[in-house]
N, C-alpha and C positions, 0 to 999 in steps of 0.2 A: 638581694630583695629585702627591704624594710619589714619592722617587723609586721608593719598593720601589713603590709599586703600578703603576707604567710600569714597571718589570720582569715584574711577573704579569702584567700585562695579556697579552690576546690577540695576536700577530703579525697575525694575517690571520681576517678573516670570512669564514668556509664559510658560501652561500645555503646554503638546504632546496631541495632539488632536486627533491624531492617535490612542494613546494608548488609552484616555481616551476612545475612543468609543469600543476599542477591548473588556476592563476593562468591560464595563457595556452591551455587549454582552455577556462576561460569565456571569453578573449577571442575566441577562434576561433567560441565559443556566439554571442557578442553580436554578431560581424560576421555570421554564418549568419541570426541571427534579424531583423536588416535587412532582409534579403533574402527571406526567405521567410515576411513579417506579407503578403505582397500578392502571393503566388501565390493564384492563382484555384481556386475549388470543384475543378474536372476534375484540376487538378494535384497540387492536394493529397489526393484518394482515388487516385489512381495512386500516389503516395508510399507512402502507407496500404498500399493491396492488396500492391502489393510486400514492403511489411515482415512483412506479415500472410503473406504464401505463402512469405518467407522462414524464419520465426519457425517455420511450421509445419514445414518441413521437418528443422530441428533439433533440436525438442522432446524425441523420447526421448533425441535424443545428449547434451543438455546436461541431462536431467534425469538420466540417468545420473553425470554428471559432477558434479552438485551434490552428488547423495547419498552419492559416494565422496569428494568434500573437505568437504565438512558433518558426514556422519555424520548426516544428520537426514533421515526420512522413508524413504518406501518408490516406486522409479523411477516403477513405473507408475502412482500419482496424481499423481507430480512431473509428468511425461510428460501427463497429464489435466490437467490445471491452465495447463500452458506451451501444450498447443493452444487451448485457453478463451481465453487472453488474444491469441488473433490473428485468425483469420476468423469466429469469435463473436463475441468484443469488437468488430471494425471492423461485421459486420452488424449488431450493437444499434445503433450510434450512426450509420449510413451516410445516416439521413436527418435528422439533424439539421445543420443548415448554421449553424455558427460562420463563414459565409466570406462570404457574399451582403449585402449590406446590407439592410435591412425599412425598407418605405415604407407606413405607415399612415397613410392619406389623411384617411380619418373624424377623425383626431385631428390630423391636419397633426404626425404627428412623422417625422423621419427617424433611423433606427438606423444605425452603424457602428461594425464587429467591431473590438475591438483586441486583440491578443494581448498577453499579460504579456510577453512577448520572450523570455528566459531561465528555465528551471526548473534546480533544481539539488535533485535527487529521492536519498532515501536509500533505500535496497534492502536488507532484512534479510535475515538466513542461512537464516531457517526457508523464507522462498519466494521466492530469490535469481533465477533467472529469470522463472516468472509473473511477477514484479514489475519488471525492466526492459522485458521486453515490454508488459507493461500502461502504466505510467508513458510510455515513449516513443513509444506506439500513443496517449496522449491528446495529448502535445503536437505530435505529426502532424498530428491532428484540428484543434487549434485554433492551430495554425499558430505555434509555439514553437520554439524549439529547447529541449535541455536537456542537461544534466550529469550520470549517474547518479554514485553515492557507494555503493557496494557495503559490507557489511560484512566487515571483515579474513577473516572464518572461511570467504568466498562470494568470493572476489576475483577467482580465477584463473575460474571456469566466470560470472562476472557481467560482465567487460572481453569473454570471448571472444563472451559472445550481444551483449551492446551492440554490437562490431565487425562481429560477422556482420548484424545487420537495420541497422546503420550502413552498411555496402555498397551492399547491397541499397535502401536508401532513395536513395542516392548515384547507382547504378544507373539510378533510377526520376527522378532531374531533380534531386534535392534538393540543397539547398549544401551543399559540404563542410563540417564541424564539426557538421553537423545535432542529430547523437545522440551524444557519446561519455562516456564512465566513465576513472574516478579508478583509476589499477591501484593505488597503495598505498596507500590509505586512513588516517588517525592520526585520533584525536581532536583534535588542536592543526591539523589541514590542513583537517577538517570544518567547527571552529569559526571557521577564518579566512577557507572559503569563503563559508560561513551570511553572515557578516554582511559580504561583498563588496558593492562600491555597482553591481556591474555584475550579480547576480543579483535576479531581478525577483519570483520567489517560492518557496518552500522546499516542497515537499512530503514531510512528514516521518513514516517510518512503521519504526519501530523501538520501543525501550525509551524506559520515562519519562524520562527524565535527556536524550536524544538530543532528544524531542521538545520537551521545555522549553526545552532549548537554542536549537530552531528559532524557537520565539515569543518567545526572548531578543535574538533576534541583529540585531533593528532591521528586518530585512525581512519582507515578509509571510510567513505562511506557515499551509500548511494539513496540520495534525498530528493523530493519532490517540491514543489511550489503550492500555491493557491490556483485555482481555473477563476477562470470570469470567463468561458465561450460564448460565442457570439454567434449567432445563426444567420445568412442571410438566406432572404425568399424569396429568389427573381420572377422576375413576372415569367418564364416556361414553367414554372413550376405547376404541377398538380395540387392546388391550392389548400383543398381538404384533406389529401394526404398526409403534406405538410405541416399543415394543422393535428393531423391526430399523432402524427410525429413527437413533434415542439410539446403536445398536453401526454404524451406518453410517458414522455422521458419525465419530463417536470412533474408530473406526477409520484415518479416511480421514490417510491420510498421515503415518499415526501422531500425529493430531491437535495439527499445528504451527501448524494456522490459529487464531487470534485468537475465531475465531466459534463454535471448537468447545464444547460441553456441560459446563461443568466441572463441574456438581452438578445433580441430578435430584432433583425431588421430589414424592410423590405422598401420597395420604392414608392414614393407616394401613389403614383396612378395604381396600386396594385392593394393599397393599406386596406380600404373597405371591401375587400373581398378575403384578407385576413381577420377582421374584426371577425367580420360572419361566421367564417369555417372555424374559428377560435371558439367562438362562440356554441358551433354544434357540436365539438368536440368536447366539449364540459366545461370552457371557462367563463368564469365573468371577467371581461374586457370592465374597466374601468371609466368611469367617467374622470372630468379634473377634478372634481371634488375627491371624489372616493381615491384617487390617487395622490393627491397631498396626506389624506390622510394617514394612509399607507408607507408615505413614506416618511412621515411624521414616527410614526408606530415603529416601521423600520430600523430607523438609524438614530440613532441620539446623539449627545454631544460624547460618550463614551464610543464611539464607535456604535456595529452593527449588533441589535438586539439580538442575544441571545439567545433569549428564552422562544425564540419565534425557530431557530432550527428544530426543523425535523417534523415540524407540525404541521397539521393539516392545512390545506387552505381553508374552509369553514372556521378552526381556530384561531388563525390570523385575521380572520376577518371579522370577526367579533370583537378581539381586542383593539381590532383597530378602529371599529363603527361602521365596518359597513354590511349591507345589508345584502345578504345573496343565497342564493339556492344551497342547501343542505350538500347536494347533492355533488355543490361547485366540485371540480379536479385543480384548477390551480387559478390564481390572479392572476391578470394582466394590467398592471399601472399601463397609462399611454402618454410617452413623453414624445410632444408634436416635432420635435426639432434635433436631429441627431450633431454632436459637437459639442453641448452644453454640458460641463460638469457636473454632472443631476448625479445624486448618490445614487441615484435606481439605477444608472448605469456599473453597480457594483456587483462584483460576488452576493448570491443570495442562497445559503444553502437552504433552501424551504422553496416551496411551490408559488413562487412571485416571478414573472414573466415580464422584464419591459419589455414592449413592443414603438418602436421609435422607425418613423420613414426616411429617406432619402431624396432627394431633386432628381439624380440621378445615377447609374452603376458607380461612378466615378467615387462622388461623395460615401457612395456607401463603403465601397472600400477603406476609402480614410478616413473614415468613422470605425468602423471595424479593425483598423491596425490599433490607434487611438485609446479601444477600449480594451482589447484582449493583451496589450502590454501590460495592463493590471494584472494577469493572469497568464504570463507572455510565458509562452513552448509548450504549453497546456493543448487545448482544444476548441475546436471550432464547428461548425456544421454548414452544409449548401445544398440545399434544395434549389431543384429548376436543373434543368437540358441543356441549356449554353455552357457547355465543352470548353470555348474560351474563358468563359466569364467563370467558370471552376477553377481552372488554370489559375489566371491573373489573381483571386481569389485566395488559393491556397500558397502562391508564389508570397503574395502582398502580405498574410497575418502573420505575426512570429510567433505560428505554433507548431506542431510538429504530427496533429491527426487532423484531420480535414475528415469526419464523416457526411457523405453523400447522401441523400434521400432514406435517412435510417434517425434514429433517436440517439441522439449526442450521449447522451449518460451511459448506454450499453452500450452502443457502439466504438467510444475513444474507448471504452475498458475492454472490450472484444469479446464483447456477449451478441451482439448484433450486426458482426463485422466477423471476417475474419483475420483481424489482428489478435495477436496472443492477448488471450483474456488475463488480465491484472488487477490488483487493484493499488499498484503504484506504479503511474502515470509519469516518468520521467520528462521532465519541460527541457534538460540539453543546454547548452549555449545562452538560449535565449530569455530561459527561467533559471539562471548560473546553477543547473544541476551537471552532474557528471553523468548521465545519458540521457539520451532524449527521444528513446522508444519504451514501450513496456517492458518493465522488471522479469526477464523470466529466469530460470534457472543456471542459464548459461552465465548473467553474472556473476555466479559465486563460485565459478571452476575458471583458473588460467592454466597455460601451457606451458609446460616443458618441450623445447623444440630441440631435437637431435639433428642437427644437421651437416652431411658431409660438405668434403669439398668436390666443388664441381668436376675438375678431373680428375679427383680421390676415387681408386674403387671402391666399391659397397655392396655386399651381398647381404642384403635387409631381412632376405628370407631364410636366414638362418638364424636371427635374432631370437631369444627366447623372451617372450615380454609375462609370460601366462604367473609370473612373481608381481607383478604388478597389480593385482587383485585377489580377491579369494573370499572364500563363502566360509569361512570359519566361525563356529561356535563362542558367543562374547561371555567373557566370565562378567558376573553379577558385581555391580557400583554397590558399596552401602547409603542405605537411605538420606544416613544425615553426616555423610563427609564428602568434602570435596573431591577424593581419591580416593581409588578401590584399595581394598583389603587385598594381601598377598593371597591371589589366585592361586592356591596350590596345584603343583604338579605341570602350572600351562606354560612357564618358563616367560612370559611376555614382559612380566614386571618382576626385575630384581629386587634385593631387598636395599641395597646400598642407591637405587630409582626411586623407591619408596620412601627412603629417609629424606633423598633429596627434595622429592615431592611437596610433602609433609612440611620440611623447615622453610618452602618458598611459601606455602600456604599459608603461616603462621606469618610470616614477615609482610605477605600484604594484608592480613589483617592487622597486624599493629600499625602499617603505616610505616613502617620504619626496618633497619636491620635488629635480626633477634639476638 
């Protein structure tokens, strides 16, 4: 090295201080999740119930709190959505048992639960608490621990509900570090946890670039897409149903969920009798004017405006100039000709509705594969009785929920359906995610399979499996290390485990060997 550049050189390396605390949260994750792959069934739905009676009782406080550091949505779906993901969500999944071993004699196999160990789960802005709740209510379930990763715009209201059913889980038996979240989130602290050898799988539900990143980063992981669902409304349909349907969902929360309706479409002989029921169901149906403008407003040369997520329709309609009822529920741009690459044919997370006709069933369909590739394994909707035309329909889009005469936004997430309620929406094959139903618990627990041989005897029912779980008492994490203190007297952690611990901790905080 010359001398001038030993003069520039650095004096002294400042850590990332950020990172390092992220760092020794997962380590805090990976001692927790030791300890709690082999808590027994009873211990782990008392963990549950507690977080779930916790979660509920903050719901409107912290969805108030989202919508005032967001800026996106409206309290009381926020508030509807954050009680969903806690004594609902734990009662859908309360009799599935990720914890028990299965003994199938007939076949002489023997099952055993493993849990992934670590999650390390991203949390976007639009539904920044349902989605810690949801996320840390699965790996309860299947006996994980995990890391939220909140997005910067959702940080301060996503650390304080992670701490709060963090408690509360702590409370209920659970090891320290069980549940906790990243308060300063960066793109360079995301990317360095993603691809940590101590996280076991990513669950990633954000923007495309975030999620690619996750199925970049060397560890597993199970990621979602973008929606653009597409509704069609055939002429059997109960037309003002329909309508209060389509202004339900798109309404709901100012339509930030993923599932919601971005483009409607019916056949032309059937369009003005959707204007109308559009109409009494709260929308303002657009003229051509008002929808140039709108999607002038919409879309820029940057891409899709942003500051228009999550906002009311009355607000978007102001900035945009047009002029509608206070009282509007969502817009409806009206593009006459389905096929045409119109940006209103896009994802719109906000209460914007194209409503576009068809010649006939035919066209609409290939109008509808066309559009929902934007948003392809995602979600669709079909109103109207023709049994065939459902069929052909949900065969024809590549998406993977077809809801039926119900509100696309609650219904793909299984608030209004009974598919397992989510709110990571797996697109599959078609959206290049690694599943393509809803995220539930059972992702994060694989098998161990004992299996004899087929004309090997096997007497299964003498097996002792009851070592494979247990309700035991968890010694206490310190606060601010990544590994516990020598639990005295519990035998679980040696001391010569603990120096190991200890020097692997320190080596990936330098980066390097110590």
């Amino acid at each position: 090295m010359s001398e001038q550049a030993t003069l520039d050189a650095p004096r002294l390396s400042v850590p990332d201080r950020e990172l390092s605390r992220a760092r020794m949260k997962v380590g805090r994750a990976a001692w927790a999740a030791r300890y709690y792959k082999d808590f027994n069934r009873d211990a782990v739905l008392a963990i549950a119930e507690a977080v779930a009676k916790a979660g509920y009782e903050k719901a409107a406080q912290f969805a108030e709190e989202a919508v005032a550091e967001t800026g996106f949505g409206v309290v009381e779906h926020k508030t509807i959505k954050n009680r969903l993901c806690t004594h609902e969500l734990l009662d859908y999944y309360r009799d599935l048992d990720l914890v028990t071993p299965r003994v199938d004699e007939a076949r002489k196999i023997i099952e055993l639960p493993k849990p992934a160990g670590v999650v390390f789960a991203l949390a976007p802005a639009t539904n920044p608490v349902a989605t810690v709740y949801y996320k840390a209510m699965l790996a309860i379930l299947s006996r994980n621990a995990i890391v939220l990763s909140p997005h910067p715009a959702s940080k301060s209201v996503s650390a304080a509900a992670a701490r709060h059913i963090a408690q509360a889980a702590e409370a209920a038996g659970a090891p320290a570090g069980l549940i906790q979240c990243v308060e300063n989130p960066s793109v360079p602290l995301v990317q360095d946890i993603m691809a940590s050898d101590r996280i076991n799988v990513i669950l990633a539900t954000g923007g495309t670039a975030m999620v690619r990143a996750a199925y970049s980063s060397g560890n597993p992981a199970l990621g979602v897409g973008p929606g653009n669902a597409v509704a069609y409304i055939d002429p059997t349909a109960r037309v003002d149903a329909a309508a209060r349907c389509l202004v339900e969902s798109k309404a709901f929360d100012n339509s930030v969920l993923c599932t919601n309706e971005s483009v409607a479409i019916t056949l032309g002989s059937n369009r003005g009798n959707m204007e109308r029921a559009l109409r009494s169901a709260g929308a303002h149906v657009c003229n051509a004017a008002d929808t140039d403008r709108l999607r002038d407003y919409l879309f820029t040369e940057k891409g899709f405006n942003l500051e228009a997520i999550g906002k009311s329709a009355a607000w978007i309609a102001e900035r945009a100039g047009l002029r509608v009822n206070p009282s509007t529920k969502i817009l409806v741009p009206v593009v006459e000709t389905p096929g045409q690459d119109d940006l209103l044919f896009r994802e719109k997370l906000c209460p914007v509705l194209t409503l576009t006709a068809a010649g006939d069933f035919e066209q609409a369909l290939t109008f509808a594969k066309h559009t929902t590739r934007r948003g392809a394994g995602h979600s669709a909707a079909f109103h109207g009785e023709d049994t065939d035309r459902l069929v052909a329909f949900s065969q024809g889009v590549p998406v993977y929920r077809v809801v039926v005469n119900a509100p696309c936004s609650q219904g793909a997430a299984g608030f209004a359906t009974h598919l397992p309620p989510s709110f990571t929406i797996g697109t599959g094959f078609a959206g290049r995610s690694s599943i393509g139903e809803n995220l539930g618990p059972q992702h994060l627990v694989q098998w161990t399979r004992i299996a004899y041989g087929k004309d090997a005897p096997a007497d299964l029912g003498g097996v002792d499996l009851d070592a494979v779980s247990s309700g035991r008492a968890m010694p206490a994490a310190p606060a601010d290390s990544s590994q516990p203190a020598d639990p005295q007297g519990s035998g679980d952690v040696s001391r010569d485990e603990l120096r190991r611990l200890i020097l692997e901790e320190l080596r990936s905080l330098k980066g390097g060997d110590a």
